[in-house]
Each structure stands twice: as C-alpha cells, then as structure tokens.
ROMI-269105 format. One line per 8 residues: their letters; for each residue x, z, y of N, C-alpha, C, O, CB. Coordinates in pm, 1 decimal. Glycine has a CB too. Layout:
<atoms>
a> X Z Y X Z Y X Z Y X Z Y X Z Y | ...
</atoms>
This chain:
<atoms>
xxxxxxxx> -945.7 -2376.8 2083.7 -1038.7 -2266.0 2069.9 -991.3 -2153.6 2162.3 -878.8 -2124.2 2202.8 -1048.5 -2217.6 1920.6 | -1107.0 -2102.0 2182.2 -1036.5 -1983.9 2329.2 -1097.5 -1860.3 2269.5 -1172.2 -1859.2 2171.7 -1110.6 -2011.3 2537.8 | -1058.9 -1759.2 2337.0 -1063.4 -1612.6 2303.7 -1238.8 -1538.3 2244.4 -1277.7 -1461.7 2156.2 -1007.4 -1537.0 2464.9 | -1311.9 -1635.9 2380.1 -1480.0 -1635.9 2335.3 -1481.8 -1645.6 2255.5 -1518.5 -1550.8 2186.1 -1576.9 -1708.5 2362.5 | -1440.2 -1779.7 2190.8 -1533.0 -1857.6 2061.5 -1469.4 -1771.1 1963.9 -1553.1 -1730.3 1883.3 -1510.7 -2049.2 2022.8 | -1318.3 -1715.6 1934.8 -1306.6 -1643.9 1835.8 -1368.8 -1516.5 1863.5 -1414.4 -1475.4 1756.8 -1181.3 -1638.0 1799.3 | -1392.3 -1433.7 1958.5 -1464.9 -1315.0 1930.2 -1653.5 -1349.6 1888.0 -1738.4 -1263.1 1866.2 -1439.1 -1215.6 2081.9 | -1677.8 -1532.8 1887.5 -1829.6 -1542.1 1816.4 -1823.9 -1534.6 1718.3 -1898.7 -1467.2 1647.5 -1910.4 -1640.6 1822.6
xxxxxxxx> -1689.0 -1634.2 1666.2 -1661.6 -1635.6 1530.7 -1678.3 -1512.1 1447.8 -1755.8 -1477.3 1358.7 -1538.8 -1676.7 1518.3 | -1586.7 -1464.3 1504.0 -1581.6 -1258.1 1429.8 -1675.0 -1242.3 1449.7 -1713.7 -1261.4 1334.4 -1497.5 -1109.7 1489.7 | -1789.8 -1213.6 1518.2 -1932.6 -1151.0 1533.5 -2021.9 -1220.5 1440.9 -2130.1 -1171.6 1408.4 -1992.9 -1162.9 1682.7 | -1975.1 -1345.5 1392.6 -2076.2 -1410.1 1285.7 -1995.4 -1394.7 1199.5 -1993.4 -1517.8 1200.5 -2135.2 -1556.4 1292.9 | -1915.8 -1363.6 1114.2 -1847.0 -1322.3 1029.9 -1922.2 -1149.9 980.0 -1952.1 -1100.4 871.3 -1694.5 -1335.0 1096.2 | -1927.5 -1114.8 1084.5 -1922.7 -966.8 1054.7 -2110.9 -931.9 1022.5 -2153.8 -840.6 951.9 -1840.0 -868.1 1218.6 | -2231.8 -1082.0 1132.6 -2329.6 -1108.0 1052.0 -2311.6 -1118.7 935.9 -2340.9 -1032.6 853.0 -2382.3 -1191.7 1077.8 | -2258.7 -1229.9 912.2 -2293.7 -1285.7 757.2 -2268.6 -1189.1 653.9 -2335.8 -1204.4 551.9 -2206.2 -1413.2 713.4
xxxxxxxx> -2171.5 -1074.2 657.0 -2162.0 -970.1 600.6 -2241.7 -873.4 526.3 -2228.0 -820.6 416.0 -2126.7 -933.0 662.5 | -2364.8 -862.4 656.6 -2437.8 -765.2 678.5 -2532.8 -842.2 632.1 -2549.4 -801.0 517.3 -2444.4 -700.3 802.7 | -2628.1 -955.7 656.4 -2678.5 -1060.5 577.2 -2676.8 -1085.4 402.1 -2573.5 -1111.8 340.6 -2612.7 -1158.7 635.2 | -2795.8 -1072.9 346.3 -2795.5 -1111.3 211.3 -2745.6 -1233.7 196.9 -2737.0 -1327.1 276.6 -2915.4 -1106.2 153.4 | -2697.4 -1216.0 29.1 -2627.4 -1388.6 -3.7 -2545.4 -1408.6 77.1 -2481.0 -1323.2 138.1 -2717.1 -1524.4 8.1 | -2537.5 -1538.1 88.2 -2397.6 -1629.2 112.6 -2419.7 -1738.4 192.8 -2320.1 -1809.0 209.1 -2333.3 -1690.3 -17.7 | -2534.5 -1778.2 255.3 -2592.8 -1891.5 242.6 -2535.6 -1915.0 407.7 -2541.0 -2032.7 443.6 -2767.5 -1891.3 191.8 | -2483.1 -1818.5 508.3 -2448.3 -1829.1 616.8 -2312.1 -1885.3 596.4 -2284.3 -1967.9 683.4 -2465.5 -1714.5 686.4
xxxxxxxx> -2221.4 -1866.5 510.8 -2085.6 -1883.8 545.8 -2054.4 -2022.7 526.8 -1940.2 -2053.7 560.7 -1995.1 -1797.1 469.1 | -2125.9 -2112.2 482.1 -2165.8 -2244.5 542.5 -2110.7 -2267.7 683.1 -2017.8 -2336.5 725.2 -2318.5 -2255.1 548.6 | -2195.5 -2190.6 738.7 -2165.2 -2201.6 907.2 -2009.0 -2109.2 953.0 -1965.0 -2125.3 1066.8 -2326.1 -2112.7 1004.6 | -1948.1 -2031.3 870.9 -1811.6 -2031.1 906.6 -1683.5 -2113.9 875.9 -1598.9 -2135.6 962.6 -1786.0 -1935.0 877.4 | -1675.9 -2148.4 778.2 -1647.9 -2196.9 648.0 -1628.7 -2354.6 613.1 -1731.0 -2415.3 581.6 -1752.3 -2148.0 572.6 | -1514.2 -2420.9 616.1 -1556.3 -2578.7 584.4 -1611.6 -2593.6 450.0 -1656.9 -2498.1 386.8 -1429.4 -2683.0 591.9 | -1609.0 -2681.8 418.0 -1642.4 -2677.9 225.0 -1491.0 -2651.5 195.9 -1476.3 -2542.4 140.8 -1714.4 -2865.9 122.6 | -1391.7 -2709.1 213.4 -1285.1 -2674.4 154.5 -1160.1 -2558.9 208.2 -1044.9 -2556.6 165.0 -1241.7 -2793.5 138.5
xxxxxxxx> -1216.7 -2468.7 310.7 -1125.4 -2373.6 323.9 -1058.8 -2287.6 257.4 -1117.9 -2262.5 152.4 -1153.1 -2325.6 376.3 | -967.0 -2232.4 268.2 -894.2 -2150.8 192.2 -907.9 -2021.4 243.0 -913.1 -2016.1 365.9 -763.9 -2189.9 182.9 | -916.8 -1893.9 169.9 -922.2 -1741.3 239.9 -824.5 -1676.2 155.0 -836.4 -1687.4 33.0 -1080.2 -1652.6 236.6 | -739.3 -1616.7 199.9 -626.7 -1555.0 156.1 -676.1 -1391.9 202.1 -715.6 -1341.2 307.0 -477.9 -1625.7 231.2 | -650.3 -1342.3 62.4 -636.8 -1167.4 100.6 -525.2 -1101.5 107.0 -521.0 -980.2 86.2 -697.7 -1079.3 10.2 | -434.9 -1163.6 132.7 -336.1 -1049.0 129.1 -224.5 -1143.8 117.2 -229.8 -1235.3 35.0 -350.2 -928.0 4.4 | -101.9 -1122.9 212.0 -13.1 -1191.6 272.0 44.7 -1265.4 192.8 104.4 -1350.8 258.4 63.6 -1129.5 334.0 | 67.8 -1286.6 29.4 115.7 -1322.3 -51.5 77.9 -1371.2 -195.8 147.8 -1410.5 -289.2 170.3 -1258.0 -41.0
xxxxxxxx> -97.4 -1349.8 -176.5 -181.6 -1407.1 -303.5 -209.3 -1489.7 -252.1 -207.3 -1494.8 -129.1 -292.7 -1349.1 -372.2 | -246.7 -1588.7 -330.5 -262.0 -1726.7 -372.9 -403.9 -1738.1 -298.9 -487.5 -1653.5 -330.5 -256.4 -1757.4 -550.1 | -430.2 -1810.4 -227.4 -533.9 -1827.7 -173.1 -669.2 -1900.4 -242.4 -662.5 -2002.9 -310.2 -489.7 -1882.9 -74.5 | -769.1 -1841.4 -217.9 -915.3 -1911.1 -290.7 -930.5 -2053.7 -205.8 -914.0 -2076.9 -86.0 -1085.1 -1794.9 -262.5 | -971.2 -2145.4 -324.4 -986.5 -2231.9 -225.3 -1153.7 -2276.4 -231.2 -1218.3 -2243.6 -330.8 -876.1 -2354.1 -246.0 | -1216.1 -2348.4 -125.6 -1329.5 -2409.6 -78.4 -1436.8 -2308.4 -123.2 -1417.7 -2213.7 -199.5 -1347.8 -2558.3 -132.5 | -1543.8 -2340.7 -68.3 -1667.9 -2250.5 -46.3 -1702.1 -2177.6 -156.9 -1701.9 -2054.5 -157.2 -1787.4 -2323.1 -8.8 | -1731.9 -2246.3 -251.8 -1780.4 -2167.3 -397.0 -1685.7 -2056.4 -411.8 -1740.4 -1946.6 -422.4 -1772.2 -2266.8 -546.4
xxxxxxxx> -1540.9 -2057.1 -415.8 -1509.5 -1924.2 -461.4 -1458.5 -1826.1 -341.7 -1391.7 -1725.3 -364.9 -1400.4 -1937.1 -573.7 | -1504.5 -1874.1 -187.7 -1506.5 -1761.9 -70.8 -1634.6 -1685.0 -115.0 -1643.7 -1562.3 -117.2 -1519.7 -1827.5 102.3 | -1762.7 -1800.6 -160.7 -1925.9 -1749.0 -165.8 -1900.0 -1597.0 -308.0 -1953.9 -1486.3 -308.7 -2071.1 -1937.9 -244.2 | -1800.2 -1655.8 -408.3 -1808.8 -1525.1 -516.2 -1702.2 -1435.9 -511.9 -1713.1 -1334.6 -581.1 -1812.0 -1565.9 -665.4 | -1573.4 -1455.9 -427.3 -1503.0 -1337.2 -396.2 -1583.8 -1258.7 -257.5 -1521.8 -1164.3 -208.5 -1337.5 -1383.9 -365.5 | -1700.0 -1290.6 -203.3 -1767.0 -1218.6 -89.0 -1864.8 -1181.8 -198.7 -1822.8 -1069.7 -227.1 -1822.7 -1305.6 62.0 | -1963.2 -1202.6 -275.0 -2002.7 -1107.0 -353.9 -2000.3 -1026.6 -442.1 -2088.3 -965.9 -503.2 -2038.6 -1117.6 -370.8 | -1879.2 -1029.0 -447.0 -1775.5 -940.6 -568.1 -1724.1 -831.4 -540.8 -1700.9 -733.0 -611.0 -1653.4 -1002.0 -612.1
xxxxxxxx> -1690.9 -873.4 -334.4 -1605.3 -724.2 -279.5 -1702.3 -686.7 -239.7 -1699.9 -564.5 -253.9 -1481.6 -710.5 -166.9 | -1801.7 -719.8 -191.3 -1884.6 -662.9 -55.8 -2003.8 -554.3 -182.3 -2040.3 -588.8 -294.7 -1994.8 -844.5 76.5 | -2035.6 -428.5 -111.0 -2188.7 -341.1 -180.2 -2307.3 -409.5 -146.0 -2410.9 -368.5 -198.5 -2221.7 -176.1 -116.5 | -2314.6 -527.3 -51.2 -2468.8 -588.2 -80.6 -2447.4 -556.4 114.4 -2360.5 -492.1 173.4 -2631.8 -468.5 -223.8 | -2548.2 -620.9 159.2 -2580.8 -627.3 296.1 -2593.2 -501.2 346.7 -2557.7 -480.4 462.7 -2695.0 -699.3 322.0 | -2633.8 -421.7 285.2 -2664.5 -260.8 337.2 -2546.0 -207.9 372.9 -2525.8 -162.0 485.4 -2728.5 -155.7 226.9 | -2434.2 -211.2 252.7 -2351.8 -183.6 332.6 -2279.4 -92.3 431.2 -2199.7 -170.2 483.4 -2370.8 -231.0 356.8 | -2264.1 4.4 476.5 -2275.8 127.7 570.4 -2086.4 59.5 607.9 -2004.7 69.8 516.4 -2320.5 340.7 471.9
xxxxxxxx> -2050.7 9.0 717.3 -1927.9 -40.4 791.4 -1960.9 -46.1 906.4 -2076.8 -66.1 942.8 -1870.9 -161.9 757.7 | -1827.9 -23.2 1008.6 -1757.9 -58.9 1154.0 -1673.3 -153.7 1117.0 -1591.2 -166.6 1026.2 -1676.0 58.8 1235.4 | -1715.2 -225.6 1218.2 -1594.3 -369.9 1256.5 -1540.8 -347.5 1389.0 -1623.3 -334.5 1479.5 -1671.0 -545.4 1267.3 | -1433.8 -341.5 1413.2 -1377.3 -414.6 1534.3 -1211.3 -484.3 1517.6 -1122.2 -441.6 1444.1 -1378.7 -295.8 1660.0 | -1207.5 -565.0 1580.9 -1135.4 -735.4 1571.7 -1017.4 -753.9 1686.7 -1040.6 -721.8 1803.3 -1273.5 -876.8 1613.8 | -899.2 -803.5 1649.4 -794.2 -851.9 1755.2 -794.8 -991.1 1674.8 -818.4 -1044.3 1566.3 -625.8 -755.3 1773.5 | -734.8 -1018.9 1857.6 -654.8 -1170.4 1749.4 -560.9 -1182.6 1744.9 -497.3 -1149.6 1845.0 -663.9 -1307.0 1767.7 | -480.2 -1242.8 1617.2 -352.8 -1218.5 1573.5 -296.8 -1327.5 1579.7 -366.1 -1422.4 1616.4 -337.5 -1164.6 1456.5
xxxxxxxx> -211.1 -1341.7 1559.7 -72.1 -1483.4 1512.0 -15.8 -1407.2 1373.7 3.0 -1285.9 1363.7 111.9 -1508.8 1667.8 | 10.5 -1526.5 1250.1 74.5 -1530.4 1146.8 193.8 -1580.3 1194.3 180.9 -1670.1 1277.4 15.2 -1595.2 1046.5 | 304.6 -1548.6 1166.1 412.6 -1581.4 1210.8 506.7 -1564.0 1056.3 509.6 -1465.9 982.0 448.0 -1487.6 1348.7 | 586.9 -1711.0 1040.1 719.5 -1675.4 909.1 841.6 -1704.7 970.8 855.8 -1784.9 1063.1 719.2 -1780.1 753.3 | 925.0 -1641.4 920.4 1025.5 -1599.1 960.4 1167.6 -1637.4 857.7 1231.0 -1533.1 841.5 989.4 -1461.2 981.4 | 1224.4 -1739.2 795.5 1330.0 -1731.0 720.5 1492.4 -1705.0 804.0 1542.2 -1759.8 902.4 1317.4 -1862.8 640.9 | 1537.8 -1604.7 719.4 1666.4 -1559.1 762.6 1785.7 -1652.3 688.8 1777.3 -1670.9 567.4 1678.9 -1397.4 725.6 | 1860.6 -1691.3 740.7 1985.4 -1723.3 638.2 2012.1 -1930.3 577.0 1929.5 -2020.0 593.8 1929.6 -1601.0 467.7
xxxxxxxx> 2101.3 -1938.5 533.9 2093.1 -2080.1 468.2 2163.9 -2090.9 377.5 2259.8 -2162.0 407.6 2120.8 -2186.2 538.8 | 2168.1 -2045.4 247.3 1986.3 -2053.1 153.9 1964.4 -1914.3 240.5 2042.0 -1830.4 286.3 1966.5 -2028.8 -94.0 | 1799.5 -1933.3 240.7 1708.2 -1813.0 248.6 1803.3 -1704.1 210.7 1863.7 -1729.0 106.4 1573.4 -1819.3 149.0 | 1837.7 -1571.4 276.5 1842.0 -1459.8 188.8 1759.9 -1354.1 253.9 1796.8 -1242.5 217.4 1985.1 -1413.2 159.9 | 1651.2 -1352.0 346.3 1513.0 -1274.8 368.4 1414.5 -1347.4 432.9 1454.4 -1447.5 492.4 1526.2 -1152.4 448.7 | 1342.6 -1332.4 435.1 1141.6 -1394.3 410.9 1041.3 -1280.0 467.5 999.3 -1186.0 399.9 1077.3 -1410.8 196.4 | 1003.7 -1310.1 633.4 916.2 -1194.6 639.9 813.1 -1358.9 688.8 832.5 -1473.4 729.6 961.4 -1019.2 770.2 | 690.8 -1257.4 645.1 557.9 -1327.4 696.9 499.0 -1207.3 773.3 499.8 -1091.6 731.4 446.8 -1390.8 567.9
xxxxxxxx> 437.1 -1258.0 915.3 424.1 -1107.6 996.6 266.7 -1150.2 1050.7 223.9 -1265.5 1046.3 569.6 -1069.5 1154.8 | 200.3 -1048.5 1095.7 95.2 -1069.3 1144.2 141.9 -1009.7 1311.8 183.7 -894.1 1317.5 -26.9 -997.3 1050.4 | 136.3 -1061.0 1394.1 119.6 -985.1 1542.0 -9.9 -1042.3 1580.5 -62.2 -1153.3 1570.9 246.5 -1018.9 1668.0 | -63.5 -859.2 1655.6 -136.2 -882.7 1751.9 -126.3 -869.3 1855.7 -91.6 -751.7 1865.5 -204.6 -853.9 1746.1 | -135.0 -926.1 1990.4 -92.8 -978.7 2058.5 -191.3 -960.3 2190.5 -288.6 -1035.1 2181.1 -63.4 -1090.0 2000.1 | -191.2 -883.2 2306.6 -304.4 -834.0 2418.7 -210.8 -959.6 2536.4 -92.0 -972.3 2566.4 -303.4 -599.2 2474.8 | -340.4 -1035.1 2576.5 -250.5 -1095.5 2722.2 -305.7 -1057.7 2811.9 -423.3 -1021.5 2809.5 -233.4 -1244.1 2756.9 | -231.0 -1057.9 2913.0 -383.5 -1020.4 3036.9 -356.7 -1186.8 3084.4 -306.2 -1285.5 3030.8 -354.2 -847.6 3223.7
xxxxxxxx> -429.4 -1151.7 3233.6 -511.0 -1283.1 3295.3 -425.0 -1380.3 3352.9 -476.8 -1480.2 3402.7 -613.1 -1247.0 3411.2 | -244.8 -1360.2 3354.2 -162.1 -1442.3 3414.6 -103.4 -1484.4 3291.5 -10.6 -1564.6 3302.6 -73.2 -1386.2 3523.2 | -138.8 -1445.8 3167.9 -24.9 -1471.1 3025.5 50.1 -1399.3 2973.5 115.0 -1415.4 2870.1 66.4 -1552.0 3031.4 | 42.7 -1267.7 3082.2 191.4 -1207.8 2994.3 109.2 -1094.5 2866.5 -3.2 -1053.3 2838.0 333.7 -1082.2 3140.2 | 247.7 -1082.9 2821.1 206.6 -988.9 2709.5 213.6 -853.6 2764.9 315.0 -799.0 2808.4 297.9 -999.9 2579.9 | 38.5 -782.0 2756.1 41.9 -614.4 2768.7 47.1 -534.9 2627.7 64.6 -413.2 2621.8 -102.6 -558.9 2848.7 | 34.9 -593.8 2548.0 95.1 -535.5 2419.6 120.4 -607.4 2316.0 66.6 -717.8 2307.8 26.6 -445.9 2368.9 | 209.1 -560.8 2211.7 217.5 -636.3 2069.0 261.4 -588.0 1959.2 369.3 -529.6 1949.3 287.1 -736.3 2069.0
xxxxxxxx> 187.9 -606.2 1873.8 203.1 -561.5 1734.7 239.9 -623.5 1612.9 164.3 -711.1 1571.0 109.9 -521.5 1706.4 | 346.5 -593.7 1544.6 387.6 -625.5 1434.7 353.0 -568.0 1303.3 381.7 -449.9 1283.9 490.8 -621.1 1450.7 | 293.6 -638.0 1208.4 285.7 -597.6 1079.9 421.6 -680.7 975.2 372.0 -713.2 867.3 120.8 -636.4 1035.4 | 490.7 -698.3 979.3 628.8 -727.8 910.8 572.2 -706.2 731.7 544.0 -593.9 689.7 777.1 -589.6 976.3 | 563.7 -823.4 648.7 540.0 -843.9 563.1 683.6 -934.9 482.1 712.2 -1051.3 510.3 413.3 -889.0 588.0 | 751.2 -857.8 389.8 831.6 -935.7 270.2 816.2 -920.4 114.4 775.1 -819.5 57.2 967.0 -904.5 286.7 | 848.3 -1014.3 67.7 842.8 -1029.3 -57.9 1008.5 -984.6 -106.0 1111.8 -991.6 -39.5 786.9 -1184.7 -90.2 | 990.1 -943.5 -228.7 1119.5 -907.6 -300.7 1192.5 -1022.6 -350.3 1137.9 -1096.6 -432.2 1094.9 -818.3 -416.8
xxx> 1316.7 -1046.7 -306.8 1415.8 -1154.5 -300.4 1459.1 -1161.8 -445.7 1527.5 -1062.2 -469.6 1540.1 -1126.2 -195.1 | 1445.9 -1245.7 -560.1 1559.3 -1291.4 -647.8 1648.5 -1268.8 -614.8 1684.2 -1261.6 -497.2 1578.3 -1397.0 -676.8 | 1733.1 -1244.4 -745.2 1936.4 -1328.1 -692.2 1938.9 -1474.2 -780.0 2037.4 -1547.8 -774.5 2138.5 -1191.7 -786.5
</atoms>
C-alpha cells in the first residue's frame, strides 16, 4: 500500500463519519477487524462492534469536525531480559522523495510495570 491509497483510505474514513449509519464501513473494514482506541485497551473485534462503538462516540453525521491525517508507524519496544520497561510508540514519520527522513515524531506510550 502506498502513501495515495492511505491518504483515500483516511478520506473515506473521514466520509463515512460524516455519512449516516454505518453501512459504509463495510468498505473500510474486513468483517473481522480489530479497532483499538487507545494504546493499551483491548481491542473491539469484527464489524458489529466497530458499527456500535462508531455510533456510540460519534453526535450523528452532522457533526461539526476538522480532520487532518499523517501516517504513522506503531512501534514496541521491550527493554531488558525479563522485560523491565515496555514502550509502545506511535511515530510519525515525513519522507521526502529520495527516503530520507524530514521529520519525526514520537508519541512514547508505557504501561506501569509490576514487581
């Protein structure tokens, strides 16, 4: 997948939003995908409960929102053997046209370690 198709993706994402019902995310969506909100909850799995956690958060198609979109890398990270730190990170990541990196961003995500 190349940079296009994910900025269609996001643009039909950010339709289907704005769109009544649910009946589009079909077309994002396998039947059995998983959507995770937040770096460390348990992820929803397959269509039926993406279709009722999207009508649960969202005010209805009307709606009054701005979107705009990077693309990121999830990246995990274990320190140590045993584990003694755990980051899960989001970077976003600008290339230009030869590959290199013109910028990057870290969101550094950990969970609180047991002893």
């Amino acid at each position: 997948m190349d940079r296009d198709q994910v900025a269609a993706w996001l643009a039909a994402y950010e339709q289907a939003w704005r769109s009544p019902g649910t009946a589009a995310l079909a077309g994002l969506f396998t039947p059995d995908a998983t959507y995770q909100q937040a770096p460390y909850d348990e992820p929803l799995a397959g269509l039926p409960a993406i279709e009722g956690m999207w009508e649960a958060e969202r005010d209805g198609p009307a709606e009054v929102f701005r979107m705009t979109s990077d693309i990121v890398a999830r990246v995990e990270v274990w320190y140590g053997d045993p584990v003694q730190q755990e980051f899960r990170d989001l970077w976003v990541i600008r290339l230009v046209a030869d590959g290199r990196c013109a910028a990057f961003e870290e969101w550094p995500f950990a969970p609180e370690l047991s002893d």
